[in-house]
C-alpha positions as CSV (number, residue, x, y, z in Angstrom):
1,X,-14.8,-9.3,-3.8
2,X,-15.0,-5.9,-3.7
3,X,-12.2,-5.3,-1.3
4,X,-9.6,-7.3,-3.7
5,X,-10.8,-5.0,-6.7
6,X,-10.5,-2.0,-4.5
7,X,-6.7,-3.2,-3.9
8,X,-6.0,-4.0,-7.4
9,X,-7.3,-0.3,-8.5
10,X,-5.0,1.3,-5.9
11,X,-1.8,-0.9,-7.3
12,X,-2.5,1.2,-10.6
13,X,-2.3,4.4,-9.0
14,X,0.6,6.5,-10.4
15,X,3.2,7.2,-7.8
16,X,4.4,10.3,-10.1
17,X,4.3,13.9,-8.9
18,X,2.8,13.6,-6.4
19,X,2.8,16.0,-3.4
20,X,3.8,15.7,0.1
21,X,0.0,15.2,1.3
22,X,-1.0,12.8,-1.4
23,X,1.6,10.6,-0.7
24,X,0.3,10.6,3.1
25,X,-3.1,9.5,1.6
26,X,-1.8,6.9,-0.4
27,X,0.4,5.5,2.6
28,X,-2.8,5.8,4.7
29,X,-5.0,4.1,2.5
30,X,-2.7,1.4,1.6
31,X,-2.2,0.6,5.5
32,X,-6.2,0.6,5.1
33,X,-6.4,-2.3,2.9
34,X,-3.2,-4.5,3.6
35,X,-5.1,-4.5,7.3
36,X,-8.5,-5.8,5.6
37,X,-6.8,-8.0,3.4
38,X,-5.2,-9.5,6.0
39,X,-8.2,-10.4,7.6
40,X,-9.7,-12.0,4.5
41,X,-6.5,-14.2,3.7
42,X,-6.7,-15.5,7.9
43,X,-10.1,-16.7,6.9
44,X,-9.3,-18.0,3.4
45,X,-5.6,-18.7,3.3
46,X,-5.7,-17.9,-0.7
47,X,-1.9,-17.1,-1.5
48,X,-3.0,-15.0,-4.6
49,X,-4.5,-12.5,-1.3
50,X,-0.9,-12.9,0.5
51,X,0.5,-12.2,-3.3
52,X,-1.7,-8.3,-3.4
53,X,-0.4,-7.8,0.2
54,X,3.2,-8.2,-0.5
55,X,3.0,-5.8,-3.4
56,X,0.9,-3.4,-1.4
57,X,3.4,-3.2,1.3
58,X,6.5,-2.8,-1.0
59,X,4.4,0.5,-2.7
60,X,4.1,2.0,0.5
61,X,7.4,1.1,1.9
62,X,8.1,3.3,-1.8
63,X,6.1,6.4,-0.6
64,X,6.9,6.3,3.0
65,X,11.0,6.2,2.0
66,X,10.3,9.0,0.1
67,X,8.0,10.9,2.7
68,X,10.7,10.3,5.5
69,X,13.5,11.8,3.3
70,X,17.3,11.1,3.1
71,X,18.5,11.6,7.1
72,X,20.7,14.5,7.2
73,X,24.7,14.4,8.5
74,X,24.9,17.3,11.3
């Protein structure tokens, strides 16, 4: 499937150096496919599908910790 290749393409991408807007790119097109994944894996129930969803969400959890920053003590 072309979607699953797509997803396994964006798990490569390196999550170095990366400036403020990238990161909101890669957080939006990560939400992207985890959505349409989802759909696919209600349809097939194929855990290796669940598998690419878990790791997909735990690399944008990565970039959206570092996009909200450290909450400052006033």
């Amino acid at each position: 499937m072309e979607l699953i290749e797509r997803a396994l393409e964006f798990e490569k991408t390196s999550l170095k150096s990366l400036s403020t807007s990238d990161r909101v790119k890669i957080s939006r097109e990560a939400k992207s496919l985890i959505l349409s994944l989802n759909e696919v894996y209600k349809e097939e129930k194929d855990e290796e599908i669940m598998e690419l969803m878990k790791r997909l969400t735990a690399l944008k959890r990565k970039v959206e910790k570092r996009l909200k920053g450290r909450p400052t003590s006033s």
